[in-house]
Structures are given as structure tokens and as C-alpha cells.
N, CA, C and O atoms as a Tinker XYZ file with bonds, in Angstrom:
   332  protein
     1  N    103.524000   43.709000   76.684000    73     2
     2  CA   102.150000   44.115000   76.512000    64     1     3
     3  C    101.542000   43.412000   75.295000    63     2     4     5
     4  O    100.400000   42.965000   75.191000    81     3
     5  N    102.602000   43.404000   74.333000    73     3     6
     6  CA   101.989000   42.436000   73.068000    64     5     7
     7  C    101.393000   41.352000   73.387000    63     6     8     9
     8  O    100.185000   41.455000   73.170000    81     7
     9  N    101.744000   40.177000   73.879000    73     7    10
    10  CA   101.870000   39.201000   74.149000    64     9    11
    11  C    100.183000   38.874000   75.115000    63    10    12    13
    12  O     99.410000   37.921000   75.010000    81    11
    13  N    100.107000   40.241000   76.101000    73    11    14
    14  CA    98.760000   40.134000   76.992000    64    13    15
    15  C     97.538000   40.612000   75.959000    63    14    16    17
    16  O     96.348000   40.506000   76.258000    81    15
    17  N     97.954000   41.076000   74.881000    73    15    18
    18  CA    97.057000   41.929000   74.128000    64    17    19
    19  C     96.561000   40.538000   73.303000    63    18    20    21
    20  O     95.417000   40.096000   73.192000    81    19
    21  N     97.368000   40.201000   72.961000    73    19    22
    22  CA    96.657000   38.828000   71.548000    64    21    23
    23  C     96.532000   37.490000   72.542000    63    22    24    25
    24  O     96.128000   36.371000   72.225000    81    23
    25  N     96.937000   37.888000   73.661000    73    23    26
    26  CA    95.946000   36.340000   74.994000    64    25    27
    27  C     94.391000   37.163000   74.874000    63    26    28    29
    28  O     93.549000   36.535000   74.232000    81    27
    29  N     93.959000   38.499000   75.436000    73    27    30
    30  CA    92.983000   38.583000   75.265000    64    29    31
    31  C     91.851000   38.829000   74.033000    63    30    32    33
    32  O     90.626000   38.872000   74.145000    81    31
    33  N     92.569000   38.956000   72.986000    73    31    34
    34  CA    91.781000   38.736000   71.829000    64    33    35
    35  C     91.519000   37.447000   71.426000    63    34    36    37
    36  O     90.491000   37.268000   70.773000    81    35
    37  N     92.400000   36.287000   71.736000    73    35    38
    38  CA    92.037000   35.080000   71.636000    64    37    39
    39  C     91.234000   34.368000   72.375000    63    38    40    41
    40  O     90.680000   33.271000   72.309000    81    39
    41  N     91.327000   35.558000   73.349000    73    39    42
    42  CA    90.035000   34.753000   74.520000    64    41    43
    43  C     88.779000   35.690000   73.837000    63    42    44    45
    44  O     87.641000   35.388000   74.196000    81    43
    45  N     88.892000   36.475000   73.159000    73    43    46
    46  CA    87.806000   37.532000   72.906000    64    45    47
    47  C     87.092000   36.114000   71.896000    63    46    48    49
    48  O     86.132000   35.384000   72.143000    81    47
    49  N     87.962000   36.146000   70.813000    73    47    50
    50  CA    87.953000   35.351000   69.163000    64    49    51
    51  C     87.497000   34.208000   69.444000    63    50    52    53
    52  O     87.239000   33.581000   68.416000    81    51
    53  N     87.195000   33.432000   70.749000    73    51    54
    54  CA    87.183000   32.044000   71.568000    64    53    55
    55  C     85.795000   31.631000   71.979000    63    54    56    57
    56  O     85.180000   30.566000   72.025000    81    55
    57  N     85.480000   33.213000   72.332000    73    55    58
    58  CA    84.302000   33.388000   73.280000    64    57    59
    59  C     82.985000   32.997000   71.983000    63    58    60    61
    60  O     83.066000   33.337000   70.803000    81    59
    61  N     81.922000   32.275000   72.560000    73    59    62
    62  CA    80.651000   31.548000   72.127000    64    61    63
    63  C     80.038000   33.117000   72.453000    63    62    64    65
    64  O     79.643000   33.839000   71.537000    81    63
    65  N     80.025000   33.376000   73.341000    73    63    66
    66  CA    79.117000   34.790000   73.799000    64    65    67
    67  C     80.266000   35.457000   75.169000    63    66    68    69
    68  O     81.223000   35.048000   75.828000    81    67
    69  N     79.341000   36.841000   75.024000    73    67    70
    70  CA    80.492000   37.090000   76.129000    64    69    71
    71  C     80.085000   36.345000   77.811000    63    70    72    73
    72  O     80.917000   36.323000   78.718000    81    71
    73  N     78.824000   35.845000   77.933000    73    71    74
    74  CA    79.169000   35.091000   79.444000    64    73    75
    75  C     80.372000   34.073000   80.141000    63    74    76    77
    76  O     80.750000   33.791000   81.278000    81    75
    77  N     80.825000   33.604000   78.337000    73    75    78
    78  CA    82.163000   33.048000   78.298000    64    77    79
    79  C     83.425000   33.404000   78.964000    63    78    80    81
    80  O     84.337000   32.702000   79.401000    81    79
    81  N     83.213000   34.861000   78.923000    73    79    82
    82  CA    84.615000   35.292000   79.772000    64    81    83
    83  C     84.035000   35.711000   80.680000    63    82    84    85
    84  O     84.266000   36.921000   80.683000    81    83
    85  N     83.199000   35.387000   81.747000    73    83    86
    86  CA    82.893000   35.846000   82.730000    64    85    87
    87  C     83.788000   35.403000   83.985000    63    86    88    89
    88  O     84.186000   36.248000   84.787000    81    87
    89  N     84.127000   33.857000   84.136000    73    87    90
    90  CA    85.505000   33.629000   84.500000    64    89    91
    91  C     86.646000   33.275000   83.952000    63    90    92    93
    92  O     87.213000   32.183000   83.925000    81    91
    93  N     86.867000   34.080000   83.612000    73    91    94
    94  CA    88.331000   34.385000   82.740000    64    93    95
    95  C     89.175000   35.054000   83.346000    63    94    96    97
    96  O     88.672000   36.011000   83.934000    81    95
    97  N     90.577000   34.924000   83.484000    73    95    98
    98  CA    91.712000   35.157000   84.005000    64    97    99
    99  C     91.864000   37.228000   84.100000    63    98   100   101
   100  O     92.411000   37.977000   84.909000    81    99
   101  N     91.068000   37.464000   82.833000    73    99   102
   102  CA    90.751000   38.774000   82.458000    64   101   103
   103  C     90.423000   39.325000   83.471000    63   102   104   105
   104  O     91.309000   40.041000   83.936000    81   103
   105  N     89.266000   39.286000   84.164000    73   103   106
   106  CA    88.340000   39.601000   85.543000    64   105   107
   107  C     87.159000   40.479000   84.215000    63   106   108   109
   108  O     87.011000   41.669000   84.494000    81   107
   109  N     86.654000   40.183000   83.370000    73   107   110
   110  CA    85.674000   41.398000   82.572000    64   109   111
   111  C     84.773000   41.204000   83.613000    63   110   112   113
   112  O     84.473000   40.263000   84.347000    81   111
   113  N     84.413000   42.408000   83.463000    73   111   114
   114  CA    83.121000   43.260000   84.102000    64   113   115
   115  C     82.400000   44.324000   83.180000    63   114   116   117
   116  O     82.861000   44.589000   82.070000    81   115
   117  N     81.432000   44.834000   83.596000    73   115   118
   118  CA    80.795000   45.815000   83.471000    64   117   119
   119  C     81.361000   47.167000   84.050000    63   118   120   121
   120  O     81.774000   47.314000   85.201000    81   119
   121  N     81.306000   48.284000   82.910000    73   119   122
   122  CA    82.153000   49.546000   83.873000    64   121   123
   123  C     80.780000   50.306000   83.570000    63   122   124   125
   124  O     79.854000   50.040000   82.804000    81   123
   125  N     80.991000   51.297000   84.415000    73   123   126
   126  CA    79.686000   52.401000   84.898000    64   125   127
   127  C     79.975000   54.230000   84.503000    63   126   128   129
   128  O     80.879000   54.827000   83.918000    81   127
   129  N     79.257000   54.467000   84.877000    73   127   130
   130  CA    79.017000   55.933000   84.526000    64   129   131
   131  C     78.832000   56.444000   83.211000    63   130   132   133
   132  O     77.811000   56.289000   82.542000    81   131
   133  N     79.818000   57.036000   82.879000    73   131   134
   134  CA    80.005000   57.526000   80.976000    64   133   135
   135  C     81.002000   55.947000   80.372000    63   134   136   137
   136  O     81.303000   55.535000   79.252000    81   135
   137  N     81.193000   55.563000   81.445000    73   135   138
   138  CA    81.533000   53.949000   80.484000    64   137   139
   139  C     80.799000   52.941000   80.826000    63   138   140   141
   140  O     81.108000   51.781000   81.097000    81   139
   141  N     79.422000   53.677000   80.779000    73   139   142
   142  CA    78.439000   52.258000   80.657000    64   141   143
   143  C     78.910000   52.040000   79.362000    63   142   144   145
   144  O     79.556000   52.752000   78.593000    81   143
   145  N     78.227000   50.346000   79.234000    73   143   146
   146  CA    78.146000   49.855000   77.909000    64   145   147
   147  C     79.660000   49.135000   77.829000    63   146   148   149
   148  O     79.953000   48.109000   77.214000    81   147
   149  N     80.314000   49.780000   78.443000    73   147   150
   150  CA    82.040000   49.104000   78.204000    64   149   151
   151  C     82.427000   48.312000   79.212000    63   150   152   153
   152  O     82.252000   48.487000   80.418000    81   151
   153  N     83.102000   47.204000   78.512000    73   151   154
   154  CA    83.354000   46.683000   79.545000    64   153   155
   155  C     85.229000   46.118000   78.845000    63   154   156   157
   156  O     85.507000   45.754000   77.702000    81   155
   157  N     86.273000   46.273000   80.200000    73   155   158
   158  CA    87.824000   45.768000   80.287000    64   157   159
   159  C     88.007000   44.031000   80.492000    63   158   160   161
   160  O     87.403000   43.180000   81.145000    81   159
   161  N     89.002000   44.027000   79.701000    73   159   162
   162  CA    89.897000   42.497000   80.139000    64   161   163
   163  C     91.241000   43.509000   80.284000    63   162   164   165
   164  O     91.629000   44.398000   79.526000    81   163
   165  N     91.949000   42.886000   81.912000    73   163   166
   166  CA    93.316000   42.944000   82.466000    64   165   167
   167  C     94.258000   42.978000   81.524000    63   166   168   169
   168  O     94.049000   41.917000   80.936000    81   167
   169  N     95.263000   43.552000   80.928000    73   167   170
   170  CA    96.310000   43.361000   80.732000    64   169   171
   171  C     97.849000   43.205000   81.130000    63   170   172   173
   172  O     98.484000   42.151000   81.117000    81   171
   173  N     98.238000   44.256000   81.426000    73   171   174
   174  CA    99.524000   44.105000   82.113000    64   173   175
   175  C     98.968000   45.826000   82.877000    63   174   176   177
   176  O     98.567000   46.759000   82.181000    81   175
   177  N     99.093000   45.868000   84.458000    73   175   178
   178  CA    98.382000   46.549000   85.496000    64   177   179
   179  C     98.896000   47.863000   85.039000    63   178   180   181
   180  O    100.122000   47.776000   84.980000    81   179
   181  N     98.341000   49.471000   84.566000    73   179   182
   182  CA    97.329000   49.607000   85.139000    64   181   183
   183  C     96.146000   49.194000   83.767000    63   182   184   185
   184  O     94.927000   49.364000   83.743000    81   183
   185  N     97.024000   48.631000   82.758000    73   183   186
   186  CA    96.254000   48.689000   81.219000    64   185   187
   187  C     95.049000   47.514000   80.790000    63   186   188   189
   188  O     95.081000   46.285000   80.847000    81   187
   189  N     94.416000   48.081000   80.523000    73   187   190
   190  CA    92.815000   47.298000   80.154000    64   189   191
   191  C     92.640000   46.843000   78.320000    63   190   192   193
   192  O     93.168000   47.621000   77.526000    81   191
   193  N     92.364000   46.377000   78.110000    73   191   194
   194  CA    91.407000   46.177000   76.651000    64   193   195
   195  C     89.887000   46.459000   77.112000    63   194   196   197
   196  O     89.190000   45.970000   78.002000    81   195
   197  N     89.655000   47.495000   76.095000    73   195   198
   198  CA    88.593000   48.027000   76.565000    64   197   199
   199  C     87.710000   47.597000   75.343000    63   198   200   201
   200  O     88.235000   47.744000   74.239000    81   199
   201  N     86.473000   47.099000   75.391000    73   199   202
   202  CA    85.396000   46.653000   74.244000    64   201   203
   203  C     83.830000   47.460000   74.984000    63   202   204   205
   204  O     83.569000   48.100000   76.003000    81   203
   205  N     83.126000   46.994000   73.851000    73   203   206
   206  CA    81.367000   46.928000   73.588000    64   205   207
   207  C     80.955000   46.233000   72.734000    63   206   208   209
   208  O     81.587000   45.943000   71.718000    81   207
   209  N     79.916000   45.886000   72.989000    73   207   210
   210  CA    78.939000   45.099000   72.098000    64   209   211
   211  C     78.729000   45.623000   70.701000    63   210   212   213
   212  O     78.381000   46.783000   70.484000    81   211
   213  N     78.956000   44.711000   69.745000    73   211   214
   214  CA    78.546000   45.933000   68.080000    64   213   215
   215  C     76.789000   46.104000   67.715000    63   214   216   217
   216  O     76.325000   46.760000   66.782000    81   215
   217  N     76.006000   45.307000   68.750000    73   215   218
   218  CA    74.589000   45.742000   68.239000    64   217   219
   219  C     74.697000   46.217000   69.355000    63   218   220   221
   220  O     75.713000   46.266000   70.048000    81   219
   221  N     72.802000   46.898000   69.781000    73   219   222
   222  CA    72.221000   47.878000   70.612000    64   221   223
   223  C     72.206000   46.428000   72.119000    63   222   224   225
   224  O     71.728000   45.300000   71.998000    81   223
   225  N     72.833000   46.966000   73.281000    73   223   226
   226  CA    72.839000   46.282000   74.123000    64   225   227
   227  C     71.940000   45.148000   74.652000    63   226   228   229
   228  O     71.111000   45.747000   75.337000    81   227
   229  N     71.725000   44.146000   74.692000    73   227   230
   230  CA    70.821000   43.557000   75.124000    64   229   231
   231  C     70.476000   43.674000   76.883000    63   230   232   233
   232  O     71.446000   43.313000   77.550000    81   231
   233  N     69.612000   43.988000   77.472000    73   231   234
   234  CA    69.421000   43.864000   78.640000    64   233   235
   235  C     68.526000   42.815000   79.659000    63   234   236   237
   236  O     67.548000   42.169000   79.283000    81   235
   237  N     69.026000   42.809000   80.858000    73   235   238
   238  CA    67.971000   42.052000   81.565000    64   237   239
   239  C     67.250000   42.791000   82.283000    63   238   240   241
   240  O     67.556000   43.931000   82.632000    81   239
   241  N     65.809000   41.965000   82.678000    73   239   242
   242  CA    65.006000   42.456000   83.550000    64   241   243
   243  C     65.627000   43.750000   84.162000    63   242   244   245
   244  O     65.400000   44.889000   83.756000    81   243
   245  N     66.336000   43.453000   85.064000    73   243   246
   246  CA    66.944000   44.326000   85.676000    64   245   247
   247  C     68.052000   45.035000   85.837000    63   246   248   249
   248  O     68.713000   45.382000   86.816000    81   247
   249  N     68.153000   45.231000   84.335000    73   247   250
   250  CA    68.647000   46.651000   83.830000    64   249   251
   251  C     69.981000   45.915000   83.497000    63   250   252   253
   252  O     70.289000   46.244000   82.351000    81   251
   253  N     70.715000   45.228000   83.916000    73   251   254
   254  CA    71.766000   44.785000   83.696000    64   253   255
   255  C     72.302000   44.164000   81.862000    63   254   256   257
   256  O     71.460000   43.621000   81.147000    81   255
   257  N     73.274000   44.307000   81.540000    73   255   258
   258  CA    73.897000   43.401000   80.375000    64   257   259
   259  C     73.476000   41.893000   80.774000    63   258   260   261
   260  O     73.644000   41.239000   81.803000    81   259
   261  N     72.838000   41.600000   79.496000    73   259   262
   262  CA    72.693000   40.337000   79.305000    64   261   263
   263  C     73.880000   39.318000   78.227000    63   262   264   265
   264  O     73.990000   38.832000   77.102000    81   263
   265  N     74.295000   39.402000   79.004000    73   263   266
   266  CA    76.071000   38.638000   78.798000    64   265   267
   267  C     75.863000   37.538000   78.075000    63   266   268   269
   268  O     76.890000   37.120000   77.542000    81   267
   269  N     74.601000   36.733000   77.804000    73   267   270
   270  CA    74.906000   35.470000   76.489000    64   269   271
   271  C     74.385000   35.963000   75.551000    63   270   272   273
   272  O     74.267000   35.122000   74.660000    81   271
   273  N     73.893000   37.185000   75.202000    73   271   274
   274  CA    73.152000   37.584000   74.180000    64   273   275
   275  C     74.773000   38.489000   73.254000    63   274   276   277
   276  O     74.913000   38.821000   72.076000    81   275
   277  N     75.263000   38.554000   73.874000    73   275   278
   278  CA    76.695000   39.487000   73.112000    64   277   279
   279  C     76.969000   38.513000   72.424000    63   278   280   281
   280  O     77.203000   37.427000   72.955000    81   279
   281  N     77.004000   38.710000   70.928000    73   279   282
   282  CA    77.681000   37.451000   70.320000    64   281   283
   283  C     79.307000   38.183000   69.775000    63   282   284   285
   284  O     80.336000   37.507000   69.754000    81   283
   285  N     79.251000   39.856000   69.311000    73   283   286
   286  CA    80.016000   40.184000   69.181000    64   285   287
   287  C     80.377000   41.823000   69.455000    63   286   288   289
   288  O     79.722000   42.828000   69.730000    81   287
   289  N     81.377000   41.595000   69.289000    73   287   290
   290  CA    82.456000   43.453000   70.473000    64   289   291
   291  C     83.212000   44.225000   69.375000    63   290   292   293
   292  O     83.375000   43.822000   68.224000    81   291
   293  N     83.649000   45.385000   69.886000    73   291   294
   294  CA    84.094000   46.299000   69.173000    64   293   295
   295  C     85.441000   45.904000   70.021000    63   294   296   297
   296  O     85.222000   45.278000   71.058000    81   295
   297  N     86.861000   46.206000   69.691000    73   295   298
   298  CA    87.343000   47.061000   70.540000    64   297   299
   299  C     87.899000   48.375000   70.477000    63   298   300   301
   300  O     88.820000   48.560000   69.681000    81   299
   301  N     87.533000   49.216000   71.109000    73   299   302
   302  CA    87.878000   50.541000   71.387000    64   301   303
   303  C     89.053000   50.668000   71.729000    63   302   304   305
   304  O     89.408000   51.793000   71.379000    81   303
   305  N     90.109000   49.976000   72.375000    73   303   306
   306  CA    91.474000   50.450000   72.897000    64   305   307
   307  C     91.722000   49.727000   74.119000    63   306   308   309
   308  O     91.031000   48.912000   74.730000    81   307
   309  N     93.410000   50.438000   74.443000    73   307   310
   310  CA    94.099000   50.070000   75.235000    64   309   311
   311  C     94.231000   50.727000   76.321000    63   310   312   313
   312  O     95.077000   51.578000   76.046000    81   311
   313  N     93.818000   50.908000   77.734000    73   311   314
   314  CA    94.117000   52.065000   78.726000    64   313   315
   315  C     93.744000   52.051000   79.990000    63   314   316   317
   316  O     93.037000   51.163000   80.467000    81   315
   317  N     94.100000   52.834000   80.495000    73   315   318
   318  CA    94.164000   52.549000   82.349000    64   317   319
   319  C     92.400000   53.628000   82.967000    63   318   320   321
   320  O     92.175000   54.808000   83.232000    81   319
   321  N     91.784000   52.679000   82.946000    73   319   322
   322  CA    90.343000   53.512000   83.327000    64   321   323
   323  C     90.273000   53.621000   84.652000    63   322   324   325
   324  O     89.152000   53.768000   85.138000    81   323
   325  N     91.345000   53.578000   85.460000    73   323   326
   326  CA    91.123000   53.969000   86.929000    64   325   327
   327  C     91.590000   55.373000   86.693000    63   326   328   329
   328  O     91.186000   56.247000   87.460000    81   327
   329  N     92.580000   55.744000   85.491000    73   327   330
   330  CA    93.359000   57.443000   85.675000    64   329   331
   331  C     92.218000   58.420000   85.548000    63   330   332
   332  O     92.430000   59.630000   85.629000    81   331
């Protein structure tokens, strides 16, 4: 798990903005409900790195994260958000 944990911080530490990891081995996405705002990179299955943006979200038109405007993330943790 070590090993998947500091691949995705180096892809985090790498990233110009987050549209950067949009194809990334990670699969990041956008998660929903009470984890709007958060979004996972893959680790070792069922475990996530879970982040957010450290300013107030940027959005698009249509409502969505505006993914080149993230210049930088929090991370919140390690954990399986399907349980």
C-alpha cells in the first residue's frame, strides 16, 4: 500500500492542475452526494486517496468542477468509499 500511496502523491506533486490527472492510471473523478467536492485516486482495490481542492471550488457553467483551475488539494485520507 506504501508504495501505491507515494505513486499517487507524486502524481498529485506532478500535476500543473488537477485536469492533469484526468487520464491517469488513478481513474480520479468527481464523487457525489455528501462527498461532493472530493474526489479519489485508486490505490490498491478497495482503497482510495481521497483529496479536495484547498480554495473555494471553482466551477463551470454547468455546475461541474473546473479541473484546470485546481492548482492545489488537501488530502483527507486513505479509504474504501464504496463501504
Amino acid at each position: 500500500m506504501a508504495k501505491a500511496i507515494r505513486r499517487r502523491l507524486d502524481d498529485l506533486d506532478a500535476a500543473q492542475c488537477l485536469e492533469d490527472l484526468r487520464h491517469t492510471p488513478g481513474r480520479c473523478h468527481e464523487l457525489h452526494g455528501n462527498r461532493a467536492e472530493q474526489l479519489p485516486l485508486d490505490l490498491v482495490h478497495p482503497q482510495r486517496l481521497i483529496f479536495r481542492s484547498t480554495e473555494p471550488v471553482p466551477r463551470k457553467d454547468d455546475g461541474g468542477l473546473d479541473w484546470k483551475q485546481v492548482k492545489a488539494v488537501l488530502v483527507i485520507g486513505v479509504e474504501d468509499t464504496h463501504a
